[in-house]
N, CA, C and O atoms as a Tinker XYZ file with bonds, in Angstrom:
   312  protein
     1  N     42.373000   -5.599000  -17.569000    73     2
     2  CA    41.231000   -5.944000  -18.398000    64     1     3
     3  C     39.948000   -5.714000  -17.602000    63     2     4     5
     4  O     39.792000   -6.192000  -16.479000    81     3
     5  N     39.164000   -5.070000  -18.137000    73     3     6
     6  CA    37.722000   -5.002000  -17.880000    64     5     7
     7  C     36.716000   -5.686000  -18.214000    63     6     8     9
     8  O     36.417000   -5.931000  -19.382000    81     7
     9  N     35.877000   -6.195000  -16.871000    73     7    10
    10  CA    34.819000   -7.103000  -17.677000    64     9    11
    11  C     33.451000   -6.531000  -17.108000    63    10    12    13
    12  O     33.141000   -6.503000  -15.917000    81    11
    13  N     32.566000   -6.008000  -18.354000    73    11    14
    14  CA    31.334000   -5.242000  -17.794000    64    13    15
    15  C     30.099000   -6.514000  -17.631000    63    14    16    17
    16  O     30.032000   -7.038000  -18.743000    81    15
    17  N     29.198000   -7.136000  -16.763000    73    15    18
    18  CA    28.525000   -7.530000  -16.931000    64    17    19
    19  C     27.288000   -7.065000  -16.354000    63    18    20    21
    20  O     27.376000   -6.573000  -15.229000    81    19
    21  N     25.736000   -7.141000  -17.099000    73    19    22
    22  CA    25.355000   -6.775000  -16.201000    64    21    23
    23  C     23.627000   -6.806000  -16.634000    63    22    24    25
    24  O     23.215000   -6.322000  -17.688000    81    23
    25  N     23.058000   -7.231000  -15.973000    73    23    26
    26  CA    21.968000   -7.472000  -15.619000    64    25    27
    27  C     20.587000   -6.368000  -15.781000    63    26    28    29
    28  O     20.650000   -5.386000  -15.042000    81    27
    29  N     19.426000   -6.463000  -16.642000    73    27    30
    30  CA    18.175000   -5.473000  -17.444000    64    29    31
    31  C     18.208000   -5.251000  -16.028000    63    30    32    33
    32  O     18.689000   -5.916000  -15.111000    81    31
    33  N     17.453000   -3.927000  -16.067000    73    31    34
    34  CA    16.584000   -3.337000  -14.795000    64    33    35
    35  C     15.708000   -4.379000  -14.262000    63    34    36    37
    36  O     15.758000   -4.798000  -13.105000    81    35
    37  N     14.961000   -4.742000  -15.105000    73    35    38
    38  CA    13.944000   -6.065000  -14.744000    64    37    39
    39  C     14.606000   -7.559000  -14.624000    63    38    40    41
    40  O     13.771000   -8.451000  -14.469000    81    39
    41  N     15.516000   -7.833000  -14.655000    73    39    42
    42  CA    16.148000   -9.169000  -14.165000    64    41    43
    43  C     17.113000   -9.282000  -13.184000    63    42    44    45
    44  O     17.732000   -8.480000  -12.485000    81    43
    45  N     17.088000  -10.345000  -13.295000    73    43    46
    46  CA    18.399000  -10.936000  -11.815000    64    45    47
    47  C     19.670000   -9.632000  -11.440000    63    46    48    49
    48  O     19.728000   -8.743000  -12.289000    81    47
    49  N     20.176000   -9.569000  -10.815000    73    47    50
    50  CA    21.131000   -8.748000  -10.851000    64    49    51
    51  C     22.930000   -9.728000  -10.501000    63    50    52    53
    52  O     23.408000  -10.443000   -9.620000    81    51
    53  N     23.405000   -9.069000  -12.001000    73    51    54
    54  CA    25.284000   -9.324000  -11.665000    64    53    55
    55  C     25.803000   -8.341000  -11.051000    63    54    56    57
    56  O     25.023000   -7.391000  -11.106000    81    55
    57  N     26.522000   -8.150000  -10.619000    73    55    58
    58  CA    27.594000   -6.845000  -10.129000    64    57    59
    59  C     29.143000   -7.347000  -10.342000    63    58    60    61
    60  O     29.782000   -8.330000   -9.967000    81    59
    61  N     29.380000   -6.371000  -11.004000    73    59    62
    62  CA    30.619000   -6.068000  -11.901000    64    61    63
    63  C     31.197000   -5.200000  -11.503000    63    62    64    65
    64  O     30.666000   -4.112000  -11.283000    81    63
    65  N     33.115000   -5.581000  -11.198000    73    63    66
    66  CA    33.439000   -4.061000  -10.255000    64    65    67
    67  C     34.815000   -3.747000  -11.243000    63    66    68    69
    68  O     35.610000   -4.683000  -11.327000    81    67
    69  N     35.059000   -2.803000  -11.804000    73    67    70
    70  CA    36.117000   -2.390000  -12.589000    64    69    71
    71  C     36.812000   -1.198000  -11.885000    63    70    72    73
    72  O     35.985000   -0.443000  -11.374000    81    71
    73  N     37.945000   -0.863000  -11.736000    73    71    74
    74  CA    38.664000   -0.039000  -11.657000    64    73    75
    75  C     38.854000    1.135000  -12.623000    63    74    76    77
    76  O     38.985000    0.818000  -13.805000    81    75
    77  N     38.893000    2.524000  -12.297000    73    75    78
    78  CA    38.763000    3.533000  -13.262000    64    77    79
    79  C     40.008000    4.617000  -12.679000    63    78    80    81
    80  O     39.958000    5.080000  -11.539000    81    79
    81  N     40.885000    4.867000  -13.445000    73    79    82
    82  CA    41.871000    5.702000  -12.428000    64    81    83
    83  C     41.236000    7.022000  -13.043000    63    82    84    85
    84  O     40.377000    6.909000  -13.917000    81    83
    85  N     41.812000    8.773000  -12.420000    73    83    86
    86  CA    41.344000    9.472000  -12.605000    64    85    87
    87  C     40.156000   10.163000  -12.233000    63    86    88    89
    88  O     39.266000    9.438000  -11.788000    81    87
    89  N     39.840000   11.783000  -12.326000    73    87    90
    90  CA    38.990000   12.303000  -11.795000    64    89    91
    91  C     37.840000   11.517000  -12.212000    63    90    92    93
    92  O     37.835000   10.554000  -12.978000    81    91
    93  N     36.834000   12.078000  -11.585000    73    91    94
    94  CA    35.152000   12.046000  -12.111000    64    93    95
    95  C     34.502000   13.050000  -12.681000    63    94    96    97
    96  O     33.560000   13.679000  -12.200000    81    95
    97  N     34.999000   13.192000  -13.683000    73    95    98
    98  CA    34.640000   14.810000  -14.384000    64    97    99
    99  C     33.235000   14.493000  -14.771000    63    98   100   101
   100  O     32.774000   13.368000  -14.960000    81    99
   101  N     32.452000   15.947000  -14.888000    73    99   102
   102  CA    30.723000   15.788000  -14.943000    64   101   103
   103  C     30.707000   15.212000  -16.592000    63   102   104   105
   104  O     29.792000   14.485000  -16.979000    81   103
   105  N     31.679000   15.577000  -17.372000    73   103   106
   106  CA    31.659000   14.308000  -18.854000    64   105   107
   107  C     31.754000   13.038000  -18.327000    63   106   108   109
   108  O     31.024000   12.154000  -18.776000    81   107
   109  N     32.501000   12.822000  -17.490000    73   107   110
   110  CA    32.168000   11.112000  -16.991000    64   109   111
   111  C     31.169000   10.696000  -16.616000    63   110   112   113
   112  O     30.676000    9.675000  -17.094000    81   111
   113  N     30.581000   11.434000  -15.596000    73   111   114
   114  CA    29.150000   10.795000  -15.106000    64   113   115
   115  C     28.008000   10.836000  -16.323000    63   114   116   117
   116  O     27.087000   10.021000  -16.374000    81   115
   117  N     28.207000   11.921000  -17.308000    73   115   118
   118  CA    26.660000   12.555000  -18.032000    64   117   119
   119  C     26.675000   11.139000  -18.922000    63   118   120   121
   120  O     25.743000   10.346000  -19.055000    81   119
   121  N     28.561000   11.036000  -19.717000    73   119   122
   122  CA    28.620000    9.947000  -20.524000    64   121   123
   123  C     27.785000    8.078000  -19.426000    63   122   124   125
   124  O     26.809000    7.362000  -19.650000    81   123
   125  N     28.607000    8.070000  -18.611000    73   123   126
   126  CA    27.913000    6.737000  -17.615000    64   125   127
   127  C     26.798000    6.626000  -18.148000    63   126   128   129
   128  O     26.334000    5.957000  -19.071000    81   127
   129  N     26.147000    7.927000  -16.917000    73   127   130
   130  CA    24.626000    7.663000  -17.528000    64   129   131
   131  C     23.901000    7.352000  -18.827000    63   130   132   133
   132  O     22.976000    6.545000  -18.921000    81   131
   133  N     24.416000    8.077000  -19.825000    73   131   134
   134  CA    23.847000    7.660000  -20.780000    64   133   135
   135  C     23.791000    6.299000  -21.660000    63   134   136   137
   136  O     22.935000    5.813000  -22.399000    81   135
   137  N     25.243000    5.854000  -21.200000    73   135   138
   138  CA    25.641000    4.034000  -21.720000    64   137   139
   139  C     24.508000    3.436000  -20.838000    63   138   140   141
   140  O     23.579000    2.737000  -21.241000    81   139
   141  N     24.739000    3.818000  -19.626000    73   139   142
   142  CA    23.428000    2.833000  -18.781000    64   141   143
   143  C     22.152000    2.696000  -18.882000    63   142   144   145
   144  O     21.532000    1.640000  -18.759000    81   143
   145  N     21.575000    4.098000  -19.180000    73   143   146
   146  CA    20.131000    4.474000  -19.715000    64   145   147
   147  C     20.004000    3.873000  -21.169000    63   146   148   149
   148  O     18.834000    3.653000  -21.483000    81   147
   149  N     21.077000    3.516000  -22.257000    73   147   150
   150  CA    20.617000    3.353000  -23.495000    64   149   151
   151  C     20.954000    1.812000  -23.387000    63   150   152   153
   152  O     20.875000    1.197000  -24.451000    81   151
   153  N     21.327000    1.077000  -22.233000    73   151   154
   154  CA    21.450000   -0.937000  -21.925000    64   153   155
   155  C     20.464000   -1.095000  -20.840000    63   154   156   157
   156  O     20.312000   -2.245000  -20.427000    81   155
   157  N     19.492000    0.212000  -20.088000    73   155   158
   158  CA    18.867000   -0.200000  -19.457000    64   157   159
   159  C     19.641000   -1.723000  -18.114000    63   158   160   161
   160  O     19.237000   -2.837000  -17.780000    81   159
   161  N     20.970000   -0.791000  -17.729000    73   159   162
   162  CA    21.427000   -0.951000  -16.613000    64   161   163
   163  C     22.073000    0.057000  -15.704000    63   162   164   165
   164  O     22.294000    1.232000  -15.999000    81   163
   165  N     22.365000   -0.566000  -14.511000    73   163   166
   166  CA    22.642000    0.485000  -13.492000    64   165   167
   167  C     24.192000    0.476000  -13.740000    63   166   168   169
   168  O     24.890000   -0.232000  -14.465000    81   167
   169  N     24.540000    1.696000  -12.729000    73   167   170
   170  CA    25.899000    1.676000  -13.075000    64   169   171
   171  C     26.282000    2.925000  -11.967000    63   170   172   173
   172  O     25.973000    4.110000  -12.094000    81   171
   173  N     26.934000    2.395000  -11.009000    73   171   174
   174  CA    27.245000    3.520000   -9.685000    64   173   175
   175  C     28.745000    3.793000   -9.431000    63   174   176   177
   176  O     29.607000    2.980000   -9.096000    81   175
   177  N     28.861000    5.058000   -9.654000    73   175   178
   178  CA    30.364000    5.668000   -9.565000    64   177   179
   179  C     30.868000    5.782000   -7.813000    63   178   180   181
   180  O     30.188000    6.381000   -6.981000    81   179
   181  N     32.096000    5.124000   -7.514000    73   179   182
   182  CA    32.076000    4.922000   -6.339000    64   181   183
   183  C     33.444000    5.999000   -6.407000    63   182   184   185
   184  O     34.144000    6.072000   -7.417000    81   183
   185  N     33.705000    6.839000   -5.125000    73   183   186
   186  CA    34.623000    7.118000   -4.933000    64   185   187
   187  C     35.557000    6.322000   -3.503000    63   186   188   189
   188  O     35.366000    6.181000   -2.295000    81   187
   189  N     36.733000    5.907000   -4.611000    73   187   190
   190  CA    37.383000    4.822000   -3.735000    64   189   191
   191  C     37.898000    5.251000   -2.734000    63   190   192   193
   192  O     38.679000    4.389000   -2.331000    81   191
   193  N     37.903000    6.221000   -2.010000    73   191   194
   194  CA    38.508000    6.828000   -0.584000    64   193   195
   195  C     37.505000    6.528000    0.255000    63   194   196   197
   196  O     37.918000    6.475000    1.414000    81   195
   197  N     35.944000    6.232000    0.109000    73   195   198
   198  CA    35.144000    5.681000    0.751000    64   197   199
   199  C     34.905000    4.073000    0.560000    63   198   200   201
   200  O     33.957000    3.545000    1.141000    81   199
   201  N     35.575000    3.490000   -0.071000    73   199   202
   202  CA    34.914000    1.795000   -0.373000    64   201   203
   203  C     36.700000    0.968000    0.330000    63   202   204   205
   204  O     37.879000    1.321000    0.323000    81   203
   205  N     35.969000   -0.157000    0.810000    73   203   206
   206  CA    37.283000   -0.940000    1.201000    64   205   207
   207  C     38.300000   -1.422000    0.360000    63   206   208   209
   208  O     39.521000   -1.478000    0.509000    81   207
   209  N     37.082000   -1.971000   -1.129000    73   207   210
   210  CA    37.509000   -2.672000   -1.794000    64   209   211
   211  C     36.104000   -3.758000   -2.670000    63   210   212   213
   212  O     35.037000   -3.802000   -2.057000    81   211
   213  N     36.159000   -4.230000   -3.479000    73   211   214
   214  CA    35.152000   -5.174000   -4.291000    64   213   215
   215  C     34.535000   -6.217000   -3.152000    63   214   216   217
   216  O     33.796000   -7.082000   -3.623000    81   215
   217  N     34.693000   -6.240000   -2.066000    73   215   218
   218  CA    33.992000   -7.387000   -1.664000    64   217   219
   219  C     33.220000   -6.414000   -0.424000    63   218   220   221
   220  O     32.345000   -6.980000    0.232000    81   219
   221  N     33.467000   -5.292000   -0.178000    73   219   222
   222  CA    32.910000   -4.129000    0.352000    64   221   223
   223  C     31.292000   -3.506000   -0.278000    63   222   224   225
   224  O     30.229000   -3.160000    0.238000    81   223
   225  N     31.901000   -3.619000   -1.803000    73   223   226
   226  CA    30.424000   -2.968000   -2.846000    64   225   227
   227  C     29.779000   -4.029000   -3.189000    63   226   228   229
   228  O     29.041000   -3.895000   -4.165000    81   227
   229  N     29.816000   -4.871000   -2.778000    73   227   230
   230  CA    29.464000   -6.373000   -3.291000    64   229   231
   231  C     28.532000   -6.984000   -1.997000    63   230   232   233
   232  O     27.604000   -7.766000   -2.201000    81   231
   233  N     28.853000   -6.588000   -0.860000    73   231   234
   234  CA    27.830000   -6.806000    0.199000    64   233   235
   235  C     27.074000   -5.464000    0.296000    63   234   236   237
   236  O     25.866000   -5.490000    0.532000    81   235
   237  N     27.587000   -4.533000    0.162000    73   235   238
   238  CA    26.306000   -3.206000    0.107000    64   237   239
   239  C     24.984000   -3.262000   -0.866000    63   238   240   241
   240  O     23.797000   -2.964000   -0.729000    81   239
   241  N     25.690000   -3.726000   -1.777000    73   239   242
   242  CA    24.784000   -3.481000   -3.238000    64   241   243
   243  C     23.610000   -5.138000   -2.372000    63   242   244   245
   244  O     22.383000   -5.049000   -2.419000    81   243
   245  N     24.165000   -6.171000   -1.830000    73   243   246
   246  CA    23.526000   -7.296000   -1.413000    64   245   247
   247  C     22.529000   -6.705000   -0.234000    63   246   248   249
   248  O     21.344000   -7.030000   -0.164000    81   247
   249  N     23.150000   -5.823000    0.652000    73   247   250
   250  CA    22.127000   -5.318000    1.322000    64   249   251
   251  C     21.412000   -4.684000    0.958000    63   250   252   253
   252  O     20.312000   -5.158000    1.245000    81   251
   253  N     21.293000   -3.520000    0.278000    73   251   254
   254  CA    20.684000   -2.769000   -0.377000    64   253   255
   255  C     19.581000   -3.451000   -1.170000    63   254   256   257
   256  O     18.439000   -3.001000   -1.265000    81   255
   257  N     19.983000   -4.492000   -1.691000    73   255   258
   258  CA    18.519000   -5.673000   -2.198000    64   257   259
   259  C     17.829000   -5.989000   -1.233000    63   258   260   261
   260  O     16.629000   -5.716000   -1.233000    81   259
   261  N     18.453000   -6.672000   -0.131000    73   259   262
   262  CA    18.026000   -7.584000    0.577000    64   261   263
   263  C     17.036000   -6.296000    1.505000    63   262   264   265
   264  O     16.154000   -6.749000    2.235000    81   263
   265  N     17.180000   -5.021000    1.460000    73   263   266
   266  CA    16.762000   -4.075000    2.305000    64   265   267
   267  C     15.162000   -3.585000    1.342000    63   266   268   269
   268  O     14.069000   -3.438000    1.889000    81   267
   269  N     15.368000   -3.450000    0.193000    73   267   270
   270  CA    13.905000   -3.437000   -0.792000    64   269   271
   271  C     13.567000   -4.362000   -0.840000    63   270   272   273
   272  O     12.374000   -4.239000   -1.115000    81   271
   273  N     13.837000   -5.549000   -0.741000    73   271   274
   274  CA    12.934000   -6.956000   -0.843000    64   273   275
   275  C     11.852000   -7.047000    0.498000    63   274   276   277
   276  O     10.626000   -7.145000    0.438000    81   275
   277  N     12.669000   -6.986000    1.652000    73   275   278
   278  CA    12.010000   -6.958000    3.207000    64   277   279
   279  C     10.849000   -5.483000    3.446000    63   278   280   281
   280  O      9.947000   -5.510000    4.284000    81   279
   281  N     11.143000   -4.176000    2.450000    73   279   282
   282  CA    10.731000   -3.299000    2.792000    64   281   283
   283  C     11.276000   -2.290000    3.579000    63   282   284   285
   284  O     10.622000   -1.371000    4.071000    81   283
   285  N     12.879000   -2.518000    3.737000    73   283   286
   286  CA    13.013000   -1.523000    5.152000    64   285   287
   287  C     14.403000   -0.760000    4.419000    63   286   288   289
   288  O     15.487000   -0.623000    4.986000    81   287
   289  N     14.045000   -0.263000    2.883000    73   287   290
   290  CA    14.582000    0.425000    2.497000    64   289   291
   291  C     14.513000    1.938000    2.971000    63   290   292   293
   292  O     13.439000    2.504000    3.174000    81   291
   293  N     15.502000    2.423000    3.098000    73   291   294
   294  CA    15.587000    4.202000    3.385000    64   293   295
   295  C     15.808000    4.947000    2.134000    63   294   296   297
   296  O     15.358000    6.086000    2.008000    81   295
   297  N     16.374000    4.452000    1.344000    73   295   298
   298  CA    16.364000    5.233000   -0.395000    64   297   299
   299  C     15.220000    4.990000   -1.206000    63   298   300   301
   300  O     14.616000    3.931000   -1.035000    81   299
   301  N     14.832000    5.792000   -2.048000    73   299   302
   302  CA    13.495000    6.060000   -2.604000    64   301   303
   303  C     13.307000    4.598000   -3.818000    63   302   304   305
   304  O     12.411000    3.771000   -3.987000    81   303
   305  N     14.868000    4.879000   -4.584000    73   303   306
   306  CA    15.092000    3.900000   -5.417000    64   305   307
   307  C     16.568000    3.319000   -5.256000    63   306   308   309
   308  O     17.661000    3.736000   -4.872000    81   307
   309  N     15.799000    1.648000   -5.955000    73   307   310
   310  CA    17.379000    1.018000   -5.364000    64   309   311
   311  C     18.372000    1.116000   -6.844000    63   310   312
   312  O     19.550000    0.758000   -6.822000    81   311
């Protein structure tokens, strides 16, 4: 079971981690994007040969705040 939750561009942020088996075909990402752009949420395709596991994307995504809040972001947008 999947549970999507997830937080406007402009508010608090949830992070929600679902499992997706299968490629990442460019219909997957174009479709993503567009569910996310039309709920005005984010939504980042991870390839799991690089992630540990949910408590892995769950402190990145925390740093990654905590890194635009302080200013000492290196990505343009978070």
């Amino acid at each position: 079971m999947l549970t999507w939750k997830a937080g406007r561009k402009s508010e608090p942020w949830t992070v929600a981690v679902a499992h997706v088996a299968g490629a990442f075909s460019d219909d997957l990402i174009r479709k993503t994007a567009q569910w996310s752009e039309s709920r005005e949420v984010h939504i980042i395709i991870v390839d799991p040969d690089v992630c540990a596991g949910e408590l892995h994307l769950r402190a990145a995504v925390e740093h990654a705040v905590r890194a635009f809040s302080e200013g000492r972001n290196i990505s343009k947008y978070l």
